[in-house]
C-alpha positions as CSV (number, residue, x, y, z in Angstrom):
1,X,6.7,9.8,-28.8
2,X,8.1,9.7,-25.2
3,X,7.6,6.3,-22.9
4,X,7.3,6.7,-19.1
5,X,8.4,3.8,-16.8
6,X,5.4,2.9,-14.6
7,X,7.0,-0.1,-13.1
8,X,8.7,2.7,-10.6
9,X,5.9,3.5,-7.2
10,X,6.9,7.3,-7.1
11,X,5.9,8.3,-3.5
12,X,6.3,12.3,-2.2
13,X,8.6,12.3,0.8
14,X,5.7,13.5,3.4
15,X,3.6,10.8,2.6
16,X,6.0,8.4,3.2
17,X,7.3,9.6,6.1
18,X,3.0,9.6,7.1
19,X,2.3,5.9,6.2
20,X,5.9,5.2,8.4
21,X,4.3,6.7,11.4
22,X,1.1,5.2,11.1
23,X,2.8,1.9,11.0
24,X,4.1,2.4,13.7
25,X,2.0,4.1,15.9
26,X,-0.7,0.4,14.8
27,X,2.1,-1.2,16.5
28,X,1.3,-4.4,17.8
29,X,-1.3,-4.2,14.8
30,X,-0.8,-4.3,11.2
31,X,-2.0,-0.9,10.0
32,X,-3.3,-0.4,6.7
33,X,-4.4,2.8,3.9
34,X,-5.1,3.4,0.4
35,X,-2.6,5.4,-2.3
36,X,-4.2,7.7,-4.4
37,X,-2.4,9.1,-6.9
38,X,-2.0,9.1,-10.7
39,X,-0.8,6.5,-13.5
40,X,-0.9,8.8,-16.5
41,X,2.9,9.2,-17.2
42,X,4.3,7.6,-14.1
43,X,3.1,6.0,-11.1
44,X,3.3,8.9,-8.4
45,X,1.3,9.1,-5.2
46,X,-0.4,12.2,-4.8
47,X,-1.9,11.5,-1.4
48,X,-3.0,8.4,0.9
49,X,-5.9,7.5,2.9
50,X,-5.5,5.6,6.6
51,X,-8.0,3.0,6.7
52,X,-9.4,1.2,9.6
53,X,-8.6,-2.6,9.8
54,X,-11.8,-4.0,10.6
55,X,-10.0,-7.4,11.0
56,X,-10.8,-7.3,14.7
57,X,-10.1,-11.2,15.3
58,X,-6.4,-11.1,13.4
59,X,-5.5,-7.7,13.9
60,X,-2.1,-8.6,14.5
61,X,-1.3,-10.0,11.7
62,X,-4.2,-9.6,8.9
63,X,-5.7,-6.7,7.5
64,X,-9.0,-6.1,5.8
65,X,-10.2,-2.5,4.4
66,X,-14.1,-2.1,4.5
67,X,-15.2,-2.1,0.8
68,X,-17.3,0.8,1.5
69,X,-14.5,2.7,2.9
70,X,-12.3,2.0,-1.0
71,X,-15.3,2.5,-2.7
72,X,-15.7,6.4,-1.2
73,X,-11.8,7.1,-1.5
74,X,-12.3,6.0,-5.1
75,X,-15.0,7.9,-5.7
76,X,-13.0,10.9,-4.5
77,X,-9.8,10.2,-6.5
78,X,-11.6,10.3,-9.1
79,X,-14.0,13.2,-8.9
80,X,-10.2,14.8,-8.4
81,X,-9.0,13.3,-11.9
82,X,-6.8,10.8,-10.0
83,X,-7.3,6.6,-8.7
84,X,-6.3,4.2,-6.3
85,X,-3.0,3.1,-7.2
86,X,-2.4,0.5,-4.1
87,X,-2.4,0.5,-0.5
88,X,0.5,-0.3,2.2
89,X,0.1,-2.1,5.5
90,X,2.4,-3.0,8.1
91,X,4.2,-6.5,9.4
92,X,4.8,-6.3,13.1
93,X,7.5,-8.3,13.9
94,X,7.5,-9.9,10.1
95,X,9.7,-9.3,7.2
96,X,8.2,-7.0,4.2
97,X,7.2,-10.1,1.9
98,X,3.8,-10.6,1.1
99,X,1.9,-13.7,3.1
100,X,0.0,-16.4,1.8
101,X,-2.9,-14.1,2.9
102,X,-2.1,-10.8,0.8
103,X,-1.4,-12.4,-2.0
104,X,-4.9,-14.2,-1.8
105,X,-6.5,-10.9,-1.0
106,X,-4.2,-9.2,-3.8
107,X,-5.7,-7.4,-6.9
108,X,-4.1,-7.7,-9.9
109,X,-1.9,-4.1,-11.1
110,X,-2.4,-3.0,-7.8
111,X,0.9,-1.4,-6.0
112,X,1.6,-3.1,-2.3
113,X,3.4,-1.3,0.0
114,X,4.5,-3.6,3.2
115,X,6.1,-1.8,6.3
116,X,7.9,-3.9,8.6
117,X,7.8,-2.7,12.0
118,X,10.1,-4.3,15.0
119,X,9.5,-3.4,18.8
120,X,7.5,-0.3,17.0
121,X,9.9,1.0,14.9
122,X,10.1,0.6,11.0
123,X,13.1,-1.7,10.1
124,X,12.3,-2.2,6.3
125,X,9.5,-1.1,3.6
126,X,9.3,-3.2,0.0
127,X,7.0,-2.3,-2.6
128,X,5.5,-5.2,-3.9
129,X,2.8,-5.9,-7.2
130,X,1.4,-8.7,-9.6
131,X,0.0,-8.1,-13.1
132,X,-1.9,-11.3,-13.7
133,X,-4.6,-13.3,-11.6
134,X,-2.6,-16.6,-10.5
135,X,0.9,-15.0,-11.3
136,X,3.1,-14.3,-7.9
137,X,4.1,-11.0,-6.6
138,X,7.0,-9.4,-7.9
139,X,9.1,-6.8,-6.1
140,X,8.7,-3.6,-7.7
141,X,11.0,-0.3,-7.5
142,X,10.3,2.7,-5.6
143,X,10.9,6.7,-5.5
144,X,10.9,8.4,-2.5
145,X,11.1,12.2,-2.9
């Protein structure tokens, strides 16, 4: 019997370099998306989604995907034998730790992954998940390539 780690966020090179650019290109505004990918034998994003942040008010430094919008990019992923594994968003001018906000807008087994963006240009990117309702967020490790 062979064991795969899923506690690794495997993310192909292009998409990374994708979700990089839209961070930055959001900049002043946080940006945000939805990773779609697969869980079977390791966590590995197949492909990602930019969402709108209809957080109009707190653009700057809250994000909010329409439920509508993850409900049809579910729908999809799975109609392609795949799911939502997370979604990133972007810090402008804030370090790539959760806030008090993501964590109470956090799903549990979800991966997070938090961009942080200075003056426009990406300065750091953490990966970031929790596996329990009122447990904290825990760093998690990721593959870019």
């Amino acid at each position: 019997m062979f064991f795969f780690d899923k506690s690794i966020l495997h993310i192909q090179k292009a998409i990374y370099g994708q979700m990089l650019a839209h961070a930055e290109e959001a900049y002043p505004n946080e940006c945000c998306g939805i990773l779609v990918g697969s869980a079977l034998k390791d966590k590995r994003v197949m492909s990602f989604e930019r969402a709108a942040n209809v957080n109009a008010e707190r653009a700057k430094d809250r994000y909010i995907i329409d439920p509508r919008e993850i409900y049809a990019v579910d729908r999809e992923a799975r109609a392609q034998g795949m799911d939502i594994l997370g979604f990133y968003h972007s810090h402008p001018d804030h370090p790539d730790r959760p806030s008090e906000f993501d964590r109470e807008w956090g799903q549990p087994g979800y991966s997070y992954v938090i961009i942080s963006v200075k003056s426009g240009k990406t300065v750091s990117v953490k990966c970031w998940m929790f596996e329990e309702e009122n447990a904290p967020f825990k760093e998690e490790k990721r593959k870019v390539g």
